[in-house]
C-alpha positions in Angstrom: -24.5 17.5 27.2 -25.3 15.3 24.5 -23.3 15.1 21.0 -23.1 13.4 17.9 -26.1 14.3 15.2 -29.0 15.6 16.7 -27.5 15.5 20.1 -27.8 11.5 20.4 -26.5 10.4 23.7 -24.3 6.9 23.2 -26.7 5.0 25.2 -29.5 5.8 22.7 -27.7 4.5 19.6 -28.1 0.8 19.0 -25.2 -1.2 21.4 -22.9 -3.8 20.0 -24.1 -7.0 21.2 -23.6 -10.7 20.6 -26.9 -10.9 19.4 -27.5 -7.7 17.7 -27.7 -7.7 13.6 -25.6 -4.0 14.1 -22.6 -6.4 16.4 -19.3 -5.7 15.5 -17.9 -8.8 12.6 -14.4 -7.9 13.7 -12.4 -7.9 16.7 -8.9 -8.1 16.8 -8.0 -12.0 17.3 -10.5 -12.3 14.2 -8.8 -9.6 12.4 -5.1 -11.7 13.0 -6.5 -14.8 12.0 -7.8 -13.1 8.9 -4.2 -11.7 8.5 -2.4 -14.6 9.1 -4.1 -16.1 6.8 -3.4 -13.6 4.0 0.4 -14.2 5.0 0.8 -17.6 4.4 -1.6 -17.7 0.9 1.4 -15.0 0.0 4.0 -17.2 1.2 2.6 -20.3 0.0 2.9 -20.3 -4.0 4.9 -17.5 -6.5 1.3 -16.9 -8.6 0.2 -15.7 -4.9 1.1 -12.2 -5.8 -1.6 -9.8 -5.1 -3.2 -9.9 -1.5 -6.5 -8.2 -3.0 -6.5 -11.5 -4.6 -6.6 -13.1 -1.6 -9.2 -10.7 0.2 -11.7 -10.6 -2.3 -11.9 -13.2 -5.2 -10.5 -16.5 -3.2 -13.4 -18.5 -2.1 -12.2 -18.7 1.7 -14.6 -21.9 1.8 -16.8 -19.6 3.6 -14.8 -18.6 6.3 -15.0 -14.5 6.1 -18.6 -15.1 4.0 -20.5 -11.4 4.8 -17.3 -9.9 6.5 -15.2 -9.3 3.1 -15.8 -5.4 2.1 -13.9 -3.1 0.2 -12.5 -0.9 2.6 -11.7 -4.1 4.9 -8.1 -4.1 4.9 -7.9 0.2 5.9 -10.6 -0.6 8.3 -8.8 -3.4 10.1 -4.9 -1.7 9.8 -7.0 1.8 11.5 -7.9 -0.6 14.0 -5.4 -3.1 15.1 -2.1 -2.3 14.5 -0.9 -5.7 14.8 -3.3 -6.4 11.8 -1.7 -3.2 10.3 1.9 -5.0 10.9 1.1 -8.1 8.8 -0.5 -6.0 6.0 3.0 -4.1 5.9 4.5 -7.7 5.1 1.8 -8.6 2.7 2.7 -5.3 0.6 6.6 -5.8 0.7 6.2 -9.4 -0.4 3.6 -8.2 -3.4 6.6 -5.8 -4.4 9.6 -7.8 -3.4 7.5 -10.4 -6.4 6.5 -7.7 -8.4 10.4 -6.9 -8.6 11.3 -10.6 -9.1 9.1 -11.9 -11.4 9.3 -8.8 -13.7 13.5 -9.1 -13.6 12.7 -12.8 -14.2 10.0 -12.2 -16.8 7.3 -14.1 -15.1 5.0 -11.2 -15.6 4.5 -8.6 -18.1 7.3 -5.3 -17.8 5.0 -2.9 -18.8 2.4 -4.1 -16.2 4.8 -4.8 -13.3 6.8 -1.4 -13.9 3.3 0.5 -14.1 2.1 -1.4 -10.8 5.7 -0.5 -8.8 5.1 3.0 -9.9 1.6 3.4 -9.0 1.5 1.5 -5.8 5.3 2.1 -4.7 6.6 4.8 -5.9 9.2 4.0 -7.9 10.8 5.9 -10.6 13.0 5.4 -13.5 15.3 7.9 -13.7 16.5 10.2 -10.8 15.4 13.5 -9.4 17.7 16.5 -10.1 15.5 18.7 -8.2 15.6 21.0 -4.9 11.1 21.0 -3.6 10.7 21.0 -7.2 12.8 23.9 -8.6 15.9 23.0 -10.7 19.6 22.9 -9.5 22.0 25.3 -12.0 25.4 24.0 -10.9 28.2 25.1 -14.0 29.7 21.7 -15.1 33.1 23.3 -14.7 34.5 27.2 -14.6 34.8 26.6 -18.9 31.5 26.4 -19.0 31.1 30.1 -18.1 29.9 32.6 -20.3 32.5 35.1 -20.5 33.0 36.6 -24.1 36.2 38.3 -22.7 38.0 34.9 -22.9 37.8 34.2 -26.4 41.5 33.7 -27.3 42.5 31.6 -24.3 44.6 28.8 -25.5 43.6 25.3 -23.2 
């Protein structure tokens, strides 16, 4: 039985060939050389902090010209998870710098403490809570209210 919109059958769509405008840009030794790339620009100097940086301002001296898109990096980490792997590096070295350079101040707090909150979850203060409701535990048994007690002597 056919499937997909109007009951298309796969062999009716347009096939990924070599020579078809519709061929797939990546496949995954592509999408690791693409990766591996991102790696060492990361590794290679400390201003080499954000891997968007890398993906989509960096000239690349035409090396990924057309095959540079927004969703790329999701795309290729759905994929390939060996791609997915190295972009797990690339974020822990943005935050491991991020950390750095903010404790070092070679960047701006504000910016680096709202960019470790945003993108990984960090906090500044601890959480106190049980799935959101609050924990009542007395401080110590004198911190009862009991109005029969009033002329205890401590």
């Amino acid at each position: 039985m056919p499937g997909g919109k109007n009951n298309i059958r796969p062999e009716d769509g347009v096939q990924f060939k070599a020579d078809n405008k519709a061929a797939e840009k990546w496949n995954e030794e592509e999408a690791l050389r693409f990766g591996n790339d991102l790696l060492n620009w990361m590794r290679k100097e400390d201003e080499n902090i954000f891997f968007d940086d890398f993906i989509y301002i960096e000239d690349h001296k035409g090396k990924y010209a057309g095959k540079i898109y927004t969703d790329l990096p999701a795309y290729l980490a759905k994929k390939f998870s060996s791609f997915s792997d190295i972009l797990d590096i690339c974020r822990k070295i943005e935050e491991t710098k991020l950390k750095k350079f903010s404790a070092f101040d070679k960047l701006n707090a504000s910016i680096a403490k709202f960019l470790l909150s945003a993108e990984y979850n960090y906090r500044e203060k601890s959480d106190m809570t049980t799935k959101g409701e609050s924990i009542n535990i007395p401080i110590s048994k004198w911190a009862k209210d009991d109005s029969s007690d009033t002329d205890t002597e401590i």
